[in-house]
PyMOL Python script that loads the backbone (N, CA, C, O; Angstrom):
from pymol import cmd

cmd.read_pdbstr("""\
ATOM      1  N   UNK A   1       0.840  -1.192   0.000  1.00  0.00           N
ATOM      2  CA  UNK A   1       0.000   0.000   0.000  1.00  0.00           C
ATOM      3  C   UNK A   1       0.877   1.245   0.000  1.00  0.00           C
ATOM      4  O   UNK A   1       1.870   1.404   0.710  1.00  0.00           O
ATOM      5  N   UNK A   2       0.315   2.225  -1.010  1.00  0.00           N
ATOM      6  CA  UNK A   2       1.317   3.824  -0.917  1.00  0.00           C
ATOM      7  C   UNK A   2       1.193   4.540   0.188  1.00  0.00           C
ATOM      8  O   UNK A   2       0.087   4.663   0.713  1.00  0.00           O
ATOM      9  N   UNK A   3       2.220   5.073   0.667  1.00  0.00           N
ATOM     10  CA  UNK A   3       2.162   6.336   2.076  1.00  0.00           C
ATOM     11  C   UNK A   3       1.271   7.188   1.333  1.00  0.00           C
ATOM     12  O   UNK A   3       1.083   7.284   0.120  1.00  0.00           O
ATOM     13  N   UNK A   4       0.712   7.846   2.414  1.00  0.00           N
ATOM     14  CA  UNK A   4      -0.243   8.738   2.208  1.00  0.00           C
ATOM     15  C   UNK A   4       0.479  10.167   2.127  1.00  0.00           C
ATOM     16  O   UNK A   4       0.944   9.969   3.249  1.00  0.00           O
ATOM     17  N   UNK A   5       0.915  11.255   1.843  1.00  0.00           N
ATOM     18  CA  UNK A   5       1.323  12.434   2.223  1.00  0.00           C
ATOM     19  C   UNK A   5       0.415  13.787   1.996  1.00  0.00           C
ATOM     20  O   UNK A   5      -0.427  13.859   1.100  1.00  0.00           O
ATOM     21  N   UNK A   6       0.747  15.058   3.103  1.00  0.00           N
ATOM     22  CA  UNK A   6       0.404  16.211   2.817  1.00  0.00           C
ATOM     23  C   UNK A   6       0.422  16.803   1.645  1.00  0.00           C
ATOM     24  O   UNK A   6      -0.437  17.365   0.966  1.00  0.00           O
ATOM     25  N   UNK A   7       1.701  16.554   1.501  1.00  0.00           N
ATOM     26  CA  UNK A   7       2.084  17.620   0.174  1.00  0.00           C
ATOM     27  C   UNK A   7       1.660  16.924  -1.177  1.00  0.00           C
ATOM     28  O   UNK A   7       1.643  15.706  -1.349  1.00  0.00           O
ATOM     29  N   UNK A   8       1.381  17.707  -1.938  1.00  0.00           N
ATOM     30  CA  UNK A   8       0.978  17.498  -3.274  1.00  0.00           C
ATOM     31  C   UNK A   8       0.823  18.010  -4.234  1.00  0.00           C
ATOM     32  O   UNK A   8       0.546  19.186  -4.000  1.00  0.00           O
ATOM     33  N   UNK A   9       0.848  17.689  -5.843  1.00  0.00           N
ATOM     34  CA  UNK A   9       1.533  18.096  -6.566  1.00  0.00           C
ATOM     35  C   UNK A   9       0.461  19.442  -6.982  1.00  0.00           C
ATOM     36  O   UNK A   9      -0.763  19.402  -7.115  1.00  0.00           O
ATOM     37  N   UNK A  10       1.334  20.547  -7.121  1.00  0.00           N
ATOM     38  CA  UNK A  10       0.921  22.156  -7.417  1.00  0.00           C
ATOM     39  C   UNK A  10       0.922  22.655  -5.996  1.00  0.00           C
ATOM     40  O   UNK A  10       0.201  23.584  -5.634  1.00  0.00           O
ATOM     41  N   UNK A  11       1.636  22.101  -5.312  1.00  0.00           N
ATOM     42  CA  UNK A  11       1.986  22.889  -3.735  1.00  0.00           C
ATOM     43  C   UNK A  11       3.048  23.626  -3.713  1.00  0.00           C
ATOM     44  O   UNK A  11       4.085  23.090  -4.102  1.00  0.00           O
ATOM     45  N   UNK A  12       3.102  25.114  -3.236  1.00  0.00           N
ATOM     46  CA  UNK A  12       4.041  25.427  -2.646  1.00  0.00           C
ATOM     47  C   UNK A  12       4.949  24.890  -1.523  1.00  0.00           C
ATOM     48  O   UNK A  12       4.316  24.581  -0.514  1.00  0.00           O
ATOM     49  N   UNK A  13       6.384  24.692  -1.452  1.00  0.00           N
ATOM     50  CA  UNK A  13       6.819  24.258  -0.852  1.00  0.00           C
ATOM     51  C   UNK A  13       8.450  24.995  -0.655  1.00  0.00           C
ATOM     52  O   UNK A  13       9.117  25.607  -1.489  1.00  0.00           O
ATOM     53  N   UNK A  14       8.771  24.648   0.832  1.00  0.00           N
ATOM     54  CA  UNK A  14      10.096  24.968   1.242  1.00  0.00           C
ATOM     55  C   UNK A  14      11.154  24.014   1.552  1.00  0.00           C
ATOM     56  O   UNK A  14      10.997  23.090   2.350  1.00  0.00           O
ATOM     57  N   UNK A  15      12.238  24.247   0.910  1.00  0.00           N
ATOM     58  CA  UNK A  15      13.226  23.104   0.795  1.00  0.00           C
ATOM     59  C   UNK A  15      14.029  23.769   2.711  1.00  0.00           C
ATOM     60  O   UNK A  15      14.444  24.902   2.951  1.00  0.00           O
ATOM     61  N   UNK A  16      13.965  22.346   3.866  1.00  0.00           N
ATOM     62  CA  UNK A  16      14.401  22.878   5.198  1.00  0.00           C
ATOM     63  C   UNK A  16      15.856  22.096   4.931  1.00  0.00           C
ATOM     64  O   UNK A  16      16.564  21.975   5.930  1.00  0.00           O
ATOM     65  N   UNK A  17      16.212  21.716   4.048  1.00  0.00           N
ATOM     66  CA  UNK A  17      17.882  20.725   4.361  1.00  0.00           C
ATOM     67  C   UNK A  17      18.180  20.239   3.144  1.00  0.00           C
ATOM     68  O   UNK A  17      17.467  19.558   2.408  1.00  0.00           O
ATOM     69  N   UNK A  18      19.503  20.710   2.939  1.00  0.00           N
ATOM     70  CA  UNK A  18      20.530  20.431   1.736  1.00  0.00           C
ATOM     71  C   UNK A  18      21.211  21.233   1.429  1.00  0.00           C
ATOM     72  O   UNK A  18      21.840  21.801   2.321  1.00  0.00           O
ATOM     73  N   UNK A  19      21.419  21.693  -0.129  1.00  0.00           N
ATOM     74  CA  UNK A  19      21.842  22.081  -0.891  1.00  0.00           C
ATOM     75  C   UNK A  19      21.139  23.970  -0.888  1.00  0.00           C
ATOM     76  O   UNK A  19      21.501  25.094  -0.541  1.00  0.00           O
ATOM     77  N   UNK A  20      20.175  23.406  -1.407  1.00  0.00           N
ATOM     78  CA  UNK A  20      18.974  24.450  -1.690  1.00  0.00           C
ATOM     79  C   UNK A  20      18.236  24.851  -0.277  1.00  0.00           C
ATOM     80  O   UNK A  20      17.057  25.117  -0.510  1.00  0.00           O
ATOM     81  N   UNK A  21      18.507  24.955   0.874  1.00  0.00           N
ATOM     82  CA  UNK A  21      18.141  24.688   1.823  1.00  0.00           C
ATOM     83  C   UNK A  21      17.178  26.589   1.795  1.00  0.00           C
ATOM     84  O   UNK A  21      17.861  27.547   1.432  1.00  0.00           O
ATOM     85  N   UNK A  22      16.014  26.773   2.112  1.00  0.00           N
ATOM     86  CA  UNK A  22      15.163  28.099   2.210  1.00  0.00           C
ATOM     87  C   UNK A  22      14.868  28.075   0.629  1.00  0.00           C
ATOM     88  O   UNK A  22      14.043  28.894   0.224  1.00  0.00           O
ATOM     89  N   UNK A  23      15.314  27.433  -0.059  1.00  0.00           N
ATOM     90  CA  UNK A  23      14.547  27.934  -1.969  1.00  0.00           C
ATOM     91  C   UNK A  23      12.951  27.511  -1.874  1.00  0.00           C
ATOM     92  O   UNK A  23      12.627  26.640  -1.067  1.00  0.00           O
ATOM     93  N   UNK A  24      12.085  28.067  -2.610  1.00  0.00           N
ATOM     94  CA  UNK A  24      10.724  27.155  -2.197  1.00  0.00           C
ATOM     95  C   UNK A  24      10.446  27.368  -3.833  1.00  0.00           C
ATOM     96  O   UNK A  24      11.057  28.096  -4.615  1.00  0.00           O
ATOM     97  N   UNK A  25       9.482  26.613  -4.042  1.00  0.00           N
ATOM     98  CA  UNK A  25       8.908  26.036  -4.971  1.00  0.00           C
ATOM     99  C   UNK A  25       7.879  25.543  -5.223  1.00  0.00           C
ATOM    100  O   UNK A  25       7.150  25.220  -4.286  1.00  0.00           O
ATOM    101  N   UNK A  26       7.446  25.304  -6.650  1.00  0.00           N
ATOM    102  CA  UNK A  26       6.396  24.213  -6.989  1.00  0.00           C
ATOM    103  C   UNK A  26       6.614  22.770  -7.159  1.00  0.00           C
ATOM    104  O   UNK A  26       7.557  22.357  -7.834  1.00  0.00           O
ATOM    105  N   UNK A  27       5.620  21.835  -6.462  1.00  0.00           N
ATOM    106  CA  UNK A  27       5.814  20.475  -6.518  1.00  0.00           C
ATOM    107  C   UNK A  27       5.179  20.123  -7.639  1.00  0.00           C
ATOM    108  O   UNK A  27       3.958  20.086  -7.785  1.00  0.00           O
ATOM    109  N   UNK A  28       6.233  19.790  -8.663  1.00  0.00           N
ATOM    110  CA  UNK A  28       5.992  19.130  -9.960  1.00  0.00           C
ATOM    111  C   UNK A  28       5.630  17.730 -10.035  1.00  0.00           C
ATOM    112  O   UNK A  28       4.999  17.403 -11.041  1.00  0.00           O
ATOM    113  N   UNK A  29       5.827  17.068  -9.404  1.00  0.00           N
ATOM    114  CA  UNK A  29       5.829  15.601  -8.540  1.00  0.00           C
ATOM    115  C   UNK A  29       6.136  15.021  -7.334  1.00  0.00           C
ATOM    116  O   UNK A  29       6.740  15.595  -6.428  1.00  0.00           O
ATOM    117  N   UNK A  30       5.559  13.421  -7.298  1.00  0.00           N
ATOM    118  CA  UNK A  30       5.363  13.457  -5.820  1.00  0.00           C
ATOM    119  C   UNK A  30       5.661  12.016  -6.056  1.00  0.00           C
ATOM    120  O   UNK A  30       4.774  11.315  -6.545  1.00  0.00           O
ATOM    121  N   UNK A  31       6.699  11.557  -5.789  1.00  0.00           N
ATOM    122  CA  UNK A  31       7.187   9.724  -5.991  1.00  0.00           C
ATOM    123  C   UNK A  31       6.948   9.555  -4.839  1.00  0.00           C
ATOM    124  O   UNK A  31       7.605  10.125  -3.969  1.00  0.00           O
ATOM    125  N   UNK A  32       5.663   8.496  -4.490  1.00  0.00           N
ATOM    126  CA  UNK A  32       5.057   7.764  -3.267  1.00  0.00           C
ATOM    127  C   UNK A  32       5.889   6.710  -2.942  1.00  0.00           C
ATOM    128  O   UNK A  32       5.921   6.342  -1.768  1.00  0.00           O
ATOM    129  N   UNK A  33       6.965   5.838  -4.265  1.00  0.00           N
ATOM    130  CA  UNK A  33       7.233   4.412  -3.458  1.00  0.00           C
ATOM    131  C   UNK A  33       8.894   5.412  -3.106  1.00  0.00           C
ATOM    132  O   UNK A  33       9.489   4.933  -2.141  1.00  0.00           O
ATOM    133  N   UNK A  34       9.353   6.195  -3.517  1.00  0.00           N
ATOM    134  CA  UNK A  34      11.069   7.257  -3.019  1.00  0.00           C
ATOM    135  C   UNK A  34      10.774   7.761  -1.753  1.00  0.00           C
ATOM    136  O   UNK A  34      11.566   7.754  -0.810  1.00  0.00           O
ATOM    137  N   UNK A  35       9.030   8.431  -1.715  1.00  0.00           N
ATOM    138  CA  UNK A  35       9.418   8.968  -0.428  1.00  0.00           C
ATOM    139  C   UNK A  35      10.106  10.050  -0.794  1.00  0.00           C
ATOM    140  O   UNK A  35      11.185  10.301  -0.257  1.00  0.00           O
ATOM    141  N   UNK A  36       9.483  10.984  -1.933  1.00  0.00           N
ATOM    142  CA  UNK A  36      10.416  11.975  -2.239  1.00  0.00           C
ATOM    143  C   UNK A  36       9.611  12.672  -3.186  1.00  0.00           C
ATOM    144  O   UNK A  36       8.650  12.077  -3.674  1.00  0.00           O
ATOM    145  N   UNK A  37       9.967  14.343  -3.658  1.00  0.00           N
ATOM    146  CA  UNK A  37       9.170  14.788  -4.615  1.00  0.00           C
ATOM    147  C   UNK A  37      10.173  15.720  -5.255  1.00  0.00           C
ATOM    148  O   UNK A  37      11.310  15.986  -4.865  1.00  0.00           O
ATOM    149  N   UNK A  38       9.394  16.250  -6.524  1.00  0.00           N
ATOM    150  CA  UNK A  38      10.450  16.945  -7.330  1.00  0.00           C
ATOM    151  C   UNK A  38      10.026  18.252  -7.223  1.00  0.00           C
ATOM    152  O   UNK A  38       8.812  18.443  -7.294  1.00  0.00           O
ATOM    153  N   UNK A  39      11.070  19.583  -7.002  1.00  0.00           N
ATOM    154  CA  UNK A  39      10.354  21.098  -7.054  1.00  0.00           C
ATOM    155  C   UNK A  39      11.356  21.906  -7.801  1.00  0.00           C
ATOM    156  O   UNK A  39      12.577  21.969  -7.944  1.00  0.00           O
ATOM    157  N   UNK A  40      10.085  22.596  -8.281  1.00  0.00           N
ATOM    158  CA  UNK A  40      10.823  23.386  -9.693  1.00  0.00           C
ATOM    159  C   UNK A  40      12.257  24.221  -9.425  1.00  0.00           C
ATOM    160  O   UNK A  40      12.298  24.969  -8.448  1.00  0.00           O
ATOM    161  N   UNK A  41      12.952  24.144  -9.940  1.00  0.00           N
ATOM    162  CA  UNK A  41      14.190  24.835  -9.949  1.00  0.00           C
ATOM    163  C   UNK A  41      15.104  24.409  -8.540  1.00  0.00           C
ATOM    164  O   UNK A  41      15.978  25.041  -7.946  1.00  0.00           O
ATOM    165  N   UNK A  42      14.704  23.505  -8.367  1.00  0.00           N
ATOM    166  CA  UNK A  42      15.533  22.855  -6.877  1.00  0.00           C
ATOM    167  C   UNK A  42      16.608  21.518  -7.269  1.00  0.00           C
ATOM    168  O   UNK A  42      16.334  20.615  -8.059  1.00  0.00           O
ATOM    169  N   UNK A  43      17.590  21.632  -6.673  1.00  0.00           N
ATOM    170  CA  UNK A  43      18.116  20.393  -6.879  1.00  0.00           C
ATOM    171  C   UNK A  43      18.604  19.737  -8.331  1.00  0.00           C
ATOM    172  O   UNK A  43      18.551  18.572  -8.724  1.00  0.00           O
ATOM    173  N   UNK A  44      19.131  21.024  -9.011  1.00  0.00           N
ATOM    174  CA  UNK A  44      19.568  21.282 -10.591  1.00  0.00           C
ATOM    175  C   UNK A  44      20.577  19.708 -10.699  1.00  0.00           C
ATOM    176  O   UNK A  44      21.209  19.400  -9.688  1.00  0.00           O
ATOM    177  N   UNK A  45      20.659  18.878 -11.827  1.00  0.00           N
ATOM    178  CA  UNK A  45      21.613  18.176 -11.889  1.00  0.00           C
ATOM    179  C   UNK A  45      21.487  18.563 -13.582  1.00  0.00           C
ATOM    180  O   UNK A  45      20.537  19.174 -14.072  1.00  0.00           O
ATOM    181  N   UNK A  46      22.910  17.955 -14.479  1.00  0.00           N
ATOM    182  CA  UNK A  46      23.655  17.775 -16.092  1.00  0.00           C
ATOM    183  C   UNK A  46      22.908  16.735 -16.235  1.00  0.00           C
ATOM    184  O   UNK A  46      23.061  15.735 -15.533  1.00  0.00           O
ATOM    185  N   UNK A  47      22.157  16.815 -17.006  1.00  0.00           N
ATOM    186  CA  UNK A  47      22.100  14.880 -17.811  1.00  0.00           C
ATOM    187  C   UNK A  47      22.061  14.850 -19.084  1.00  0.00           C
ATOM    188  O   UNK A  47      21.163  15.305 -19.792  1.00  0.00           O
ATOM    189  N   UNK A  48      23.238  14.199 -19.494  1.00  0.00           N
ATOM    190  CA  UNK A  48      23.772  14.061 -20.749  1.00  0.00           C
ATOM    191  C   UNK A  48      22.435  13.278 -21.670  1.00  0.00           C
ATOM    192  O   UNK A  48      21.739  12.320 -21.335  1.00  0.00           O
ATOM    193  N   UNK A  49      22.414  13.942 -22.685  1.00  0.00           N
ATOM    194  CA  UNK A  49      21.116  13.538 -23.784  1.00  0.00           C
ATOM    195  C   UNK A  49      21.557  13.339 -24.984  1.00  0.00           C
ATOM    196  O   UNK A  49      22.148  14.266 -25.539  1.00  0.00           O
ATOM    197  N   UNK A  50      21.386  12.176 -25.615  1.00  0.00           N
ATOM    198  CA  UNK A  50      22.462  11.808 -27.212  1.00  0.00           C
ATOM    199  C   UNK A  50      21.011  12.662 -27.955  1.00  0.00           C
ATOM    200  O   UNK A  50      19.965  13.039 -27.425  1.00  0.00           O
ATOM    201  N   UNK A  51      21.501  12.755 -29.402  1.00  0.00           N
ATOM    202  CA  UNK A  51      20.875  13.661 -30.296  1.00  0.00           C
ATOM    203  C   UNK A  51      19.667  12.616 -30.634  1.00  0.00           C
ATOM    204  O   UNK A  51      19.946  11.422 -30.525  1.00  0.00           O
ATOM    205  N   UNK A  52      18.152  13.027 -31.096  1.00  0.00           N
ATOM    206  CA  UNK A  52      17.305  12.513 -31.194  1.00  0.00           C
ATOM    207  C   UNK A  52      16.708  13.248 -32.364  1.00  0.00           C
ATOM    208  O   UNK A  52      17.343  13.989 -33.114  1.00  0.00           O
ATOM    209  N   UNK A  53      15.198  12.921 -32.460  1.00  0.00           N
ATOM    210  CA  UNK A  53      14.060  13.855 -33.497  1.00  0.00           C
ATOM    211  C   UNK A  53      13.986  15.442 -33.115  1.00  0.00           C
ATOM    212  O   UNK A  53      14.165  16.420 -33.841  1.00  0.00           O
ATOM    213  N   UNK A  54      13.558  15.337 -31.293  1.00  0.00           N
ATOM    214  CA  UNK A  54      13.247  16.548 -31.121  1.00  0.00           C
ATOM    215  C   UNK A  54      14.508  17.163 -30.631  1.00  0.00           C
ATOM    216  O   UNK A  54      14.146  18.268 -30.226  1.00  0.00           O
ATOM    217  N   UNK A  55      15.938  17.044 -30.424  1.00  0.00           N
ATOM    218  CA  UNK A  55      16.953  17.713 -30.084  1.00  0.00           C
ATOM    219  C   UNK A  55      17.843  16.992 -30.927  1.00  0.00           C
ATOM    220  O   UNK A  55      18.456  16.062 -30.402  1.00  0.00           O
ATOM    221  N   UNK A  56      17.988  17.175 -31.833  1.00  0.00           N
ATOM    222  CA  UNK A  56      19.123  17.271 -33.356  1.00  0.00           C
ATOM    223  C   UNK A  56      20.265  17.290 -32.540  1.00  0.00           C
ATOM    224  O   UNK A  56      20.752  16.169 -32.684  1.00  0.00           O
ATOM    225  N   UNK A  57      21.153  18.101 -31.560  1.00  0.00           N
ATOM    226  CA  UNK A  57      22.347  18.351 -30.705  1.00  0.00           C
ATOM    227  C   UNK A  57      22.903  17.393 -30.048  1.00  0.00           C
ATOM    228  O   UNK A  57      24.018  16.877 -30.135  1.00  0.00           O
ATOM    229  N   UNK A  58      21.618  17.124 -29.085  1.00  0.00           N
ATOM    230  CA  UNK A  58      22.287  15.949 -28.056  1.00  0.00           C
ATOM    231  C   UNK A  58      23.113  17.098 -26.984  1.00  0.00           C
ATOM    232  O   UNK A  58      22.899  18.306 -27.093  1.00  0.00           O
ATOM    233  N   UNK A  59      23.857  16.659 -26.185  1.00  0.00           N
ATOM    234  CA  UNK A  59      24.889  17.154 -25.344  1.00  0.00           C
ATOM    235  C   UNK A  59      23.824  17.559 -24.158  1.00  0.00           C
ATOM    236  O   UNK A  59      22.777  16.922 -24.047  1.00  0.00           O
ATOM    237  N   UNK A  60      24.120  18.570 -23.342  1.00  0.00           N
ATOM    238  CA  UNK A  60      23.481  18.831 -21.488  1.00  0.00           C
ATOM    239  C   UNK A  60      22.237  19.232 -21.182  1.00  0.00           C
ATOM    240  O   UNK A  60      21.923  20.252 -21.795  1.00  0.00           O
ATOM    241  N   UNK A  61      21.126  18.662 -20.211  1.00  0.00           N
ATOM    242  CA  UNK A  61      20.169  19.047 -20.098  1.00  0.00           C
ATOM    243  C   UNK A  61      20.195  19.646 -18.168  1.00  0.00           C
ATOM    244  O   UNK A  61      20.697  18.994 -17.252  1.00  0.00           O
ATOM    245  N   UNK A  62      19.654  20.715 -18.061  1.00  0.00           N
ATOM    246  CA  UNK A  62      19.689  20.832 -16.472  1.00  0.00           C
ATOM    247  C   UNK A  62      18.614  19.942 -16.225  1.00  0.00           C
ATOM    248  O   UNK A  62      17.950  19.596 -17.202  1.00  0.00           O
ATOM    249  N   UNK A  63      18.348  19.552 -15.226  1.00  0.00           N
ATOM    250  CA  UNK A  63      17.004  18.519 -15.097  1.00  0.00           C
ATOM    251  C   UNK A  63      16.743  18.598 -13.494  1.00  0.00           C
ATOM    252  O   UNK A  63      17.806  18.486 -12.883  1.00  0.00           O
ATOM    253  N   UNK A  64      15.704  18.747 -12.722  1.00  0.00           N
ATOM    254  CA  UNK A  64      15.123  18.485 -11.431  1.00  0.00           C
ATOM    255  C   UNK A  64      15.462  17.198 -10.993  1.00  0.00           C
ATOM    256  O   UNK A  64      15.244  16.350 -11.859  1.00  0.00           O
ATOM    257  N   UNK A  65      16.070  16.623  -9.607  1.00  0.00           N
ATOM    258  CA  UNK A  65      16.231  15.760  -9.165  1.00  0.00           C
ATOM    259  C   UNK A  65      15.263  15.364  -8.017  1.00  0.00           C
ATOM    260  O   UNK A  65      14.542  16.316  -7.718  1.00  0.00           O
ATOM    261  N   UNK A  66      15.021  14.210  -7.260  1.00  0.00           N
ATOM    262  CA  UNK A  66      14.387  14.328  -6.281  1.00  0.00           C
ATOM    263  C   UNK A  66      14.942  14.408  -4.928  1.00  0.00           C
ATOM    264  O   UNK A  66      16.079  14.081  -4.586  1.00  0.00           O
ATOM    265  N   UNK A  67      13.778  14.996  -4.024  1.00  0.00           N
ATOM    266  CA  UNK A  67      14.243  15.778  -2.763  1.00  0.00           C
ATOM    267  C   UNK A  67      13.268  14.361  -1.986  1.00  0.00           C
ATOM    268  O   UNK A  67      12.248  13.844  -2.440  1.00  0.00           O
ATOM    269  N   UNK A  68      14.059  13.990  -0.621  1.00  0.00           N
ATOM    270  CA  UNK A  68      13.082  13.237  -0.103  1.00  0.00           C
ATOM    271  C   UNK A  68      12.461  13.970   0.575  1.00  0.00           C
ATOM    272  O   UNK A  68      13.118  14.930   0.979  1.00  0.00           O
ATOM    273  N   UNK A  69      11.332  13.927   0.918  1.00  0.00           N
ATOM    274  CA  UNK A  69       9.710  14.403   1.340  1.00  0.00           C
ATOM    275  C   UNK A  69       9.954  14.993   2.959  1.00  0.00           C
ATOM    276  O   UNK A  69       9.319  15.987   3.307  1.00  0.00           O
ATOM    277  N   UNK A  70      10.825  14.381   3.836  1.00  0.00           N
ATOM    278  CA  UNK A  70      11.538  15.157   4.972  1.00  0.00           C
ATOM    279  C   UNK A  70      12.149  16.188   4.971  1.00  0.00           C
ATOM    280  O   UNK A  70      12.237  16.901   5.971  1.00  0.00           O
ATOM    281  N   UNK A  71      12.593  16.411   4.033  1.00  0.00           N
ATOM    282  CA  UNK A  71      13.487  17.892   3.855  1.00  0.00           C
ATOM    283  C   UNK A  71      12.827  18.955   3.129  1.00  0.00           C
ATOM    284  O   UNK A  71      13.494  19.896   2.697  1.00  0.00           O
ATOM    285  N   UNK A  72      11.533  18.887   2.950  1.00  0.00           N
ATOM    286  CA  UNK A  72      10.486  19.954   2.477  1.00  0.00           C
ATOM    287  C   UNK A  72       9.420  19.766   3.628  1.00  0.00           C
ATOM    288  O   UNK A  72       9.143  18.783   4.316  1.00  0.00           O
ATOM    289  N   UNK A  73       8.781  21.413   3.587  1.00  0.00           N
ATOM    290  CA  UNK A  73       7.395  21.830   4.292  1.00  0.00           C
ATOM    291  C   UNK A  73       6.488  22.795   3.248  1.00  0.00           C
ATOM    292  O   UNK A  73       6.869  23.683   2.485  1.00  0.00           O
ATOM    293  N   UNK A  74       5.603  22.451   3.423  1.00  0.00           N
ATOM    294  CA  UNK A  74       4.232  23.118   2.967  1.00  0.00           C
ATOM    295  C   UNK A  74       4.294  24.746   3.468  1.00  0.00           C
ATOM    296  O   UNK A  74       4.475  25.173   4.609  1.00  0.00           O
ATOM    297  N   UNK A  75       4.053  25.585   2.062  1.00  0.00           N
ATOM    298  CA  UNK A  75       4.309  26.943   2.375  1.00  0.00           C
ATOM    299  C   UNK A  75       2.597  27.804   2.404  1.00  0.00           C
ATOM    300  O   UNK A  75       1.738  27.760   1.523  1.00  0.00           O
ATOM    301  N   UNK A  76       2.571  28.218   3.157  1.00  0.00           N
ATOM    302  CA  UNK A  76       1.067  28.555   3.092  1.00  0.00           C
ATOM    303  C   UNK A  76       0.941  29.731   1.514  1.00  0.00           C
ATOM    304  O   UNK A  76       1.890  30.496   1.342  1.00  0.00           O
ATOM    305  N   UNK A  77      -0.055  29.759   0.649  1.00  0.00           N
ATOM    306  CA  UNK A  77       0.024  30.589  -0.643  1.00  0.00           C
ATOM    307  C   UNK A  77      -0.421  32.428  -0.232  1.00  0.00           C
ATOM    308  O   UNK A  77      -0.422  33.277  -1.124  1.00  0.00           O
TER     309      UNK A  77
END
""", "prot")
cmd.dss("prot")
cmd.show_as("cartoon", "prot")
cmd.util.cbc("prot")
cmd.orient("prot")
C-alpha cells in the first residue's frame, strides 16, 4: 500500500535541508514508493542527452532531481 502524504503536486513548498536549503517552490511531482518529490528549480543536476528527433544536438540538459519528502514543508500561498 502507498504512504499517504500532505504535500501534493501544485503545492508550494520549502526546501528545510541540503543544498537548496530556504529555496521554495512548486511540486511538480510526488514519488510515493522514493518517499520523495520533485520542485521546480531545486536540486539542478547535467544529464547528458544523445541527439534525437526533437533535439538534433544531443549534449546537457539541467534537469530536477528528487528531494526526499523530509526535507520539504508546505508553504502557506
Amino acid at each position: 500500500m502507498a504512504t499517504k502524504f500532505k504535500i501534493k503536486k501544485g503545492d508550494q513548498v520549502m526546501v528545510i535541508a541540503g543544498d537548496d536549503k530556504g529555496t521554495t517552490g512548486e511540486v511538480l511531482q510526488v514519488l510515493t514508493k522514493k518517499e520523495a518529490v520533485i520542485v521546480a528549480g531545486c536540486k539542478m543536476a547535467k544529464k547528458a542527452v544523445k541527439p534525437s528527433e526533437q533535439n538534433k544536438e544531443g549534449g546537457f540538459v539541467n534537469v530536477e532531481m528528487p528531494i526526499h519528502i523530509s526535507n520539504v514543508k508546505k508553504v502557506e500561498a
